[in-house]
C-alpha positions as CSV (number, residue, x, y, z in Angstrom):
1,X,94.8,109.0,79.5
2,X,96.9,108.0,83.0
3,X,98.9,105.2,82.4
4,X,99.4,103.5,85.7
5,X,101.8,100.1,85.6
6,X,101.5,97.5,88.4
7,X,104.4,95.6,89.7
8,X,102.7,93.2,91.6
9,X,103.8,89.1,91.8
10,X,100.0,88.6,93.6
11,X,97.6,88.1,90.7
12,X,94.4,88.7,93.1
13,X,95.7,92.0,95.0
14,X,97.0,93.3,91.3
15,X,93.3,92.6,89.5
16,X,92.0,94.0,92.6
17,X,94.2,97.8,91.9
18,X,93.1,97.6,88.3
19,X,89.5,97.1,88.4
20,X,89.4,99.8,91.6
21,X,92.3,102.4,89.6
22,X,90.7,101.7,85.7
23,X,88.3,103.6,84.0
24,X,87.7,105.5,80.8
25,X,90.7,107.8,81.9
26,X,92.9,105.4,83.7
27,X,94.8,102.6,81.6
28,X,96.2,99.9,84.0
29,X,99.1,97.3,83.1
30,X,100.0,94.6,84.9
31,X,103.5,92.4,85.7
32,X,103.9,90.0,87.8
33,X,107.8,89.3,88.1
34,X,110.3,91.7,89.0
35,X,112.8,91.7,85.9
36,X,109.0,92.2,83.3
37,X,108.2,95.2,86.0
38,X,111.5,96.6,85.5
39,X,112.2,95.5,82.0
40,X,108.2,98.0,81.3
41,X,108.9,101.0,83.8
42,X,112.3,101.8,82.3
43,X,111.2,101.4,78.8
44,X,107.8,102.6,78.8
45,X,106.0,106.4,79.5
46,X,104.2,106.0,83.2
47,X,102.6,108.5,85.3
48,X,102.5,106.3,88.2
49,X,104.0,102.7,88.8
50,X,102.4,101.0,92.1
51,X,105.2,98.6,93.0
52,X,105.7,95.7,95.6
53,X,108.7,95.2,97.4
54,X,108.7,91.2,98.0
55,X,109.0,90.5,93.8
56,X,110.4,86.9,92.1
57,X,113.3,88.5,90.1
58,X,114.5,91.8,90.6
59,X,113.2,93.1,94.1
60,X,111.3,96.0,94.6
61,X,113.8,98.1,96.2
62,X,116.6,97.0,93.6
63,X,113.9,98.1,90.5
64,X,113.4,101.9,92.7
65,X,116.8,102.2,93.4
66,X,117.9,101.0,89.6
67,X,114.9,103.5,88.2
68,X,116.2,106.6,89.9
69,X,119.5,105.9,89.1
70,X,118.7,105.5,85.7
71,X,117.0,109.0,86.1
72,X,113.0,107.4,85.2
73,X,111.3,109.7,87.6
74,X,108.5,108.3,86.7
75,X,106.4,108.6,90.5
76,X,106.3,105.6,92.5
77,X,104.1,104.0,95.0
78,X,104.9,101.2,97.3
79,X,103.5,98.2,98.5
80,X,104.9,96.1,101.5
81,X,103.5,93.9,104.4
82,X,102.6,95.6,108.1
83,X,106.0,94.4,110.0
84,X,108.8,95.5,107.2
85,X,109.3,98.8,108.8
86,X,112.7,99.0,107.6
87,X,111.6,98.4,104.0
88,X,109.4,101.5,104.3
89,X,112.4,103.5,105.3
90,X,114.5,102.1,102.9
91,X,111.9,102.4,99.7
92,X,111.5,106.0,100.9
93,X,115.3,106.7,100.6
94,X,115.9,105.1,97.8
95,X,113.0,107.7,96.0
96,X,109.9,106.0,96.3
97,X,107.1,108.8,96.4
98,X,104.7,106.6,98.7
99,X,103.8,103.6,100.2
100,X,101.2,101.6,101.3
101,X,101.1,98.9,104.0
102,X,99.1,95.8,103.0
103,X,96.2,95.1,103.2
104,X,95.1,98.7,102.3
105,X,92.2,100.5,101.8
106,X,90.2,100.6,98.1
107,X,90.0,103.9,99.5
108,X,92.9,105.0,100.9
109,X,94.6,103.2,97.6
110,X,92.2,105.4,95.2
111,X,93.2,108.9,97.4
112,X,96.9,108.1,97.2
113,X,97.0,107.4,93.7
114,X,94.5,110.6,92.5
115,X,97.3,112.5,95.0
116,X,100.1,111.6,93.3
117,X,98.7,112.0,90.1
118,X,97.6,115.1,90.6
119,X,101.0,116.4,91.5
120,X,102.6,114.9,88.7
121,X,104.3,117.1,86.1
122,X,103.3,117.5,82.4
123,X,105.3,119.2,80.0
124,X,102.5,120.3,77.8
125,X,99.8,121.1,81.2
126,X,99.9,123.5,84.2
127,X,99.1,121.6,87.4
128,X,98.1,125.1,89.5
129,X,96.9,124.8,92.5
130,X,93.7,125.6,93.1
131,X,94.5,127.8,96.1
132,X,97.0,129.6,94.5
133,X,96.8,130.0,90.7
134,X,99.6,132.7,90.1
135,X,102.9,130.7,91.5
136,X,105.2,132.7,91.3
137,X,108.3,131.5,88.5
138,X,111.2,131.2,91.1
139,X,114.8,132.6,89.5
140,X,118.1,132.2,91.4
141,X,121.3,132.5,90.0
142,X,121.0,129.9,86.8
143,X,118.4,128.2,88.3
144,X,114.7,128.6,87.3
145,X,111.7,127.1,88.9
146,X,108.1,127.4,87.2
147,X,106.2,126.3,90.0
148,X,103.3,126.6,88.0
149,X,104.3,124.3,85.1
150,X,106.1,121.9,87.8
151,X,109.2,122.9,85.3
152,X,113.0,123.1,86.5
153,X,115.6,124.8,84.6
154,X,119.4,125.3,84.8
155,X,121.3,127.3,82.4
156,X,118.7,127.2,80.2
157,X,118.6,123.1,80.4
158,X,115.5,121.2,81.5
159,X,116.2,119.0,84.6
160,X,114.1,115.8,85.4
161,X,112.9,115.7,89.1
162,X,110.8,113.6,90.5
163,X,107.4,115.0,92.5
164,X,109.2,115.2,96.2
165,X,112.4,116.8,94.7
166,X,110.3,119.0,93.1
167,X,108.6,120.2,96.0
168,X,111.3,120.2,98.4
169,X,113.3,122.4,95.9
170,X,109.9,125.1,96.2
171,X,109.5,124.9,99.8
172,X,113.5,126.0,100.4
173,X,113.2,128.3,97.2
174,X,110.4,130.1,98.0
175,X,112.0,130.8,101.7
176,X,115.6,131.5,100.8
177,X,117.2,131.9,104.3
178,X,115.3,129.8,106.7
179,X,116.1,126.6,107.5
180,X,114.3,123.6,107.8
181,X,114.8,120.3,110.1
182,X,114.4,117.4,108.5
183,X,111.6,116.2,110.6
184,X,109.8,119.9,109.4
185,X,110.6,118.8,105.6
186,X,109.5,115.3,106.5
187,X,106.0,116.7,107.8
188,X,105.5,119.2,105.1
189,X,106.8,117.4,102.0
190,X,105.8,113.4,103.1
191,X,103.2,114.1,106.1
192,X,105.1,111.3,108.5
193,X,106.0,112.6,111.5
194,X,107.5,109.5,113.4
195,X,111.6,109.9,113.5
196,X,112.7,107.0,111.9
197,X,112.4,108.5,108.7
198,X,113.9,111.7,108.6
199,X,117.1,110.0,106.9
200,X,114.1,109.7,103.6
201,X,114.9,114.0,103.6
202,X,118.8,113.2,103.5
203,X,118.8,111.1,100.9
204,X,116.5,113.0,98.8
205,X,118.6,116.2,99.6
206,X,121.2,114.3,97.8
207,X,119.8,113.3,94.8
208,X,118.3,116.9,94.6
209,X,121.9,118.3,94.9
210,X,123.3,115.8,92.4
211,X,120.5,117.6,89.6
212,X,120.7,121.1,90.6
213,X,124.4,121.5,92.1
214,X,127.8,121.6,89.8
215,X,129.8,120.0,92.8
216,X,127.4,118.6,95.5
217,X,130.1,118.4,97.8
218,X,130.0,122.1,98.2
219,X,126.6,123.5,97.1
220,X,125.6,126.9,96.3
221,X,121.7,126.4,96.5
222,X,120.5,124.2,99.2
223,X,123.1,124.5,102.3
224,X,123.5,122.7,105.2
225,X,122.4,124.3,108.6
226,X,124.9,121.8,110.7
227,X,123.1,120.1,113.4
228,X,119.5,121.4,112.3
229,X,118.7,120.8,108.7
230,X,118.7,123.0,105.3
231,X,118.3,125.7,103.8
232,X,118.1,127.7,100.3
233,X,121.0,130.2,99.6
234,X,120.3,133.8,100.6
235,X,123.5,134.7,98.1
């Protein structure tokens, strides 16, 4: 069964996710305070945690920033109101997976979340794409990628990465050499096109490096292309 948590201080909009998100395979919990949220997404097995930014307690962005540090990469989809632009870009770069502008779509809301779910990794389940149901298993150096099992490995260690890691790490992998910009990984990997996110690909560059990288500072598997973007080592 999905397990979907909602962090969400309005009781009406959080009924309204559950009864629209829960049904005989979807399991919906609800808290309504920021510290509770927090307290249940870092102690607790999720597949997704829909989360608002404006919370009493612990904020939103304190509780995505706190759960990727805390390496729960656990997906995560955002909530916030139509004029906090800069709390989109922010939730982004701190490793929020999504986000949604309120009030949303029932809709759009059900897509996003069957999206996100979809892509989510299981260690005992293949998630193969239906266009493409031999990915390849991607090997370089010490690093192995089974894009088919969504599964990352580094000298023989399994490393925790959440969904847009994950797929930034194939995209690059699969074309060692070429480099991106960071407004083509924004497209390909998010789907936003506007420029005033493309500091979300820097940041999750980072915390991709920090996983996969023994110094970060000077990589050996996702470079640098200075002034255009990145790119996956050819050596």
């Amino acid at each position: 069964m999905v397990q979907i948590l909602v962090v969400e201080d309005d009781v009406h909009i959080a009924e309204l996710v559950t009864i629209n998100l829960e049904d005989d395979q979807t399991s919906v919990k609800s808290c309504y305070n920021g510290n509770e949220g927090f307290l249940e997404a870092s102690t607790n097995a999720y597949d997704l945690v829909i989360l608002d930014l404006m919370l009493p307690g612990k904020k939103g962005l304190d509780i995505c920033r706190e759960l990727r540090a805390s390496k729960v990469n656990t997906p995560i989809l955002m909530l916030t109101s139509k004029s906090d632009e800069i709390d989109k870009i922010l939730g982004l770069e701190t490793g929020a997976d999504d986000y949604m502008t309120k009030p949303f779509s029932v809709r759009e809301l059900q897509a996003r979340v069957k999206a996100i779910i979809r892509r989510q990794s299981f260690d005992t389940a293949s998630t193969t794409s239906e266009e493409d149901p031999d990915l390849p298993v991607l090997t370089r150096k010490d690093l192995v990628v089974n894009q088919e099992m969504r599964k990352v490995e580094l000298q023989g260690e399994r490393l925790n990465l959440t969904p847009k890691e994950f797929e930034l790490l194939c995209l690059l992998a699969n074309n060692v050499g070429k480099t991106y910009s960071r407004a083509q990984l924004l497209h390909r990997i998010w789907g936003y096109e506007f420029e005033g996110y493309e500091h979300t690909v820097n940041s999750h560059i980072n915390r991709l490096r920090a996983k996969i990288e023994q110094d970060p500072g000077n990589p050996e598997y996702i470079l640098t292309t200075w002034g255009v973007g990145y790119r996956f080592s050819e050596s």
